[in-house]
N, C-alpha and C positions, 0 to 999 in steps of 0.2 A: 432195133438197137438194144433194147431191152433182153429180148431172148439171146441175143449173140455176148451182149456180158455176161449173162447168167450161166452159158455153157462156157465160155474162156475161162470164169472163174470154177467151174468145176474142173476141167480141166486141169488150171492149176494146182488147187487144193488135190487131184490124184496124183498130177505129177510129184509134186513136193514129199507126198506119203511114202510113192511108189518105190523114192529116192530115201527115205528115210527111213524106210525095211528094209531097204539092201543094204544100208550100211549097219543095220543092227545084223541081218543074215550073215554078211561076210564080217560080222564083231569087228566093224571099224569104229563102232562105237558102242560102248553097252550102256544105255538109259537104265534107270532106278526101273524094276515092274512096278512098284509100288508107289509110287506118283503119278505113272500114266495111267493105271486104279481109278486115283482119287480125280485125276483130274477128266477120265472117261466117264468119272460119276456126275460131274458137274456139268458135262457138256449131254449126257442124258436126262437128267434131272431137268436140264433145259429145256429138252426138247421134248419131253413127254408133257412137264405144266405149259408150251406153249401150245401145243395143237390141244388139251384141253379145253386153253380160253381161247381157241381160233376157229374152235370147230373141226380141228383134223386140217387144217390148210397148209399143207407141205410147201406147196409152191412160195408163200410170201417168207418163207423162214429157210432158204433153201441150203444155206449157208449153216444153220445150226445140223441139219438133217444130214449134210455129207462131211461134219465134223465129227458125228457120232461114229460116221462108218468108218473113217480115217482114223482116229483114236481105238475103234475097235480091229480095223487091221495092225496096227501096233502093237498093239496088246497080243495079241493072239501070234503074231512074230515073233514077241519077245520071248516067250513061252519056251518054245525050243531051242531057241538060238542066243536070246537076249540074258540081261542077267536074272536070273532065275528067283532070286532072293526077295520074301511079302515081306520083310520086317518095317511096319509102318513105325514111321517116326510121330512123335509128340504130335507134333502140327500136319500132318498126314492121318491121325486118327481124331483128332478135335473138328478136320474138313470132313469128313465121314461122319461124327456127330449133330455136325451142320446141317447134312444132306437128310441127315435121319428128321430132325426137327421139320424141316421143310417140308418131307413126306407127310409127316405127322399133321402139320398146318395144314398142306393141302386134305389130307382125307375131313379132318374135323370140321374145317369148315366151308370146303368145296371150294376156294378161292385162288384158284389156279394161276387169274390174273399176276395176283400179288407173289403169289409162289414163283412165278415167274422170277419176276423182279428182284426177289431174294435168292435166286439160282443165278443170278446173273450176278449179285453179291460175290457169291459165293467161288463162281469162277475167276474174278476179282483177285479176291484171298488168295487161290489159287497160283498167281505169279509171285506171291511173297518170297516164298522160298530162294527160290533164281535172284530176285533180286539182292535180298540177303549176303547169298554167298559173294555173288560180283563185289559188293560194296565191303566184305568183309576181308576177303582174297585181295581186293581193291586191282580185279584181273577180269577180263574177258572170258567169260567158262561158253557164250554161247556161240554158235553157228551162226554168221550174219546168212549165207547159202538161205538156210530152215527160215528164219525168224521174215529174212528180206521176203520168197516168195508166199511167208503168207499175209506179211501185210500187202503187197501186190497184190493178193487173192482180194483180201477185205475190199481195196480200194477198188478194184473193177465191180466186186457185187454193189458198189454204192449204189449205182445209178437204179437198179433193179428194184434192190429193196427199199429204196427211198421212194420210189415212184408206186412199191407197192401199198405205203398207207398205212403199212401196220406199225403198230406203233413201238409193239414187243420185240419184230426182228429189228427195226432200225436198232431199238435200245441194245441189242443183238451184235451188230454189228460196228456201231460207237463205241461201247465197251472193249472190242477188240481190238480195233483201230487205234483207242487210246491208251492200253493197255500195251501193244507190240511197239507201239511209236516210242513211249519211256523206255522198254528193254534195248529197242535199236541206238535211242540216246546215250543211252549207259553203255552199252558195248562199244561204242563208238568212242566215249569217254575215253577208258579202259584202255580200247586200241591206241588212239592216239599217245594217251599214257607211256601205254610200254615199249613203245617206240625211244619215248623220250629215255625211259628208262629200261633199257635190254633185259636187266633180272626178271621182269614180269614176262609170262608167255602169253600165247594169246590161241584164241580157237578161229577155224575159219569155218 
């Protein structure tokens, strides 16, 4: 049971990607480059202080290790086809400051454990922005399609990484789980919203 979640969610998490480079390929959509940067640096920074303090144990964190490669096939799509423009914003280079300090905490005092924990902070922060605009726009800007199959993706690796003990991927995988659940509430707000009121558009 355990290995058949862990490959259904990898699975997913490729399907989801797979699906979300061809719509930047075919410029159905052009994402910021420059937040999928910041937000690739967060989910490496993850996952380098975690197999520090795990010993290299890919398996119990499996979910951070194919978010890195997912984030870095994005990037690397958007490149040529995406929109092309680094101009980091305010809160976009204060998150790269962040990342820097963490670096800096882990070499000085070798404490990866905690490095962790403050990467996982960090990826936190990370959904600020999105949040922001929705509540600001007071509109729907996300893809329920993206956001729906990756909370699917989290809640299938539950079983896996829960059952594997560590303490770091769970924290791993909690964070994300509660993190997309508030964005899908919001979006859902939003939707329902602009129904009531037609002037508001909405994303699918």
């Amino acid at each position: 049971m355990k290995e058949v979640c862990t490959v259904l969610a990898i699975l997913s998490i490729i399907t989801t990607t797979v699906l979300y480079c061809y719509k930047i390929w075919t410029r159905k959509i052009q994402p910021t480059l420059s937040t999928w940067i910041t937000f690739q640096t967060g989910v490496v920074l993850s996952l380098v202080t975690f197999l520090l303090a795990s010993d290299w144990n890919f398996k119990s964190n499996f979910l951070n290790t194919i978010d890195v490669l997912a984030t870095s096939a994005i990037v690397i799509t958007m490149i040529p086809r995406g929109t092309r423009k680094t101009h980091f914003r305010p809160f976009e280079k204060w998150y790269l400051v962040g990342a820097a300090f963490i670096v800096a905490y882990g070499f000085i005092t070798g404490d990866a454990w905690h490095s962790n924990l403050f990467a996982q902070g960090l990826i936190t922060l990370g959904y600020i922005p999105t949040i922001i605009t929705m509540v600001t726009e007071k509109r729907n800007t996300e893809s329920f399609a993206t956001w729906g199959m990756t909370e699917f993706t989290c809640l299938i690796a539950l079983y896996p990484v829960w059952t594997s003990g560590d303490v770091l991927a769970i924290v791993y995988l909690f964070r994300g789980i509660f993190m997309i659940s508030l964005l899908l509430v919001l979006m859902a707000y939003y939707e329902l919203r602009s129904r009531r009121n037609p002037v508001h558009q909405t994303t699918v």
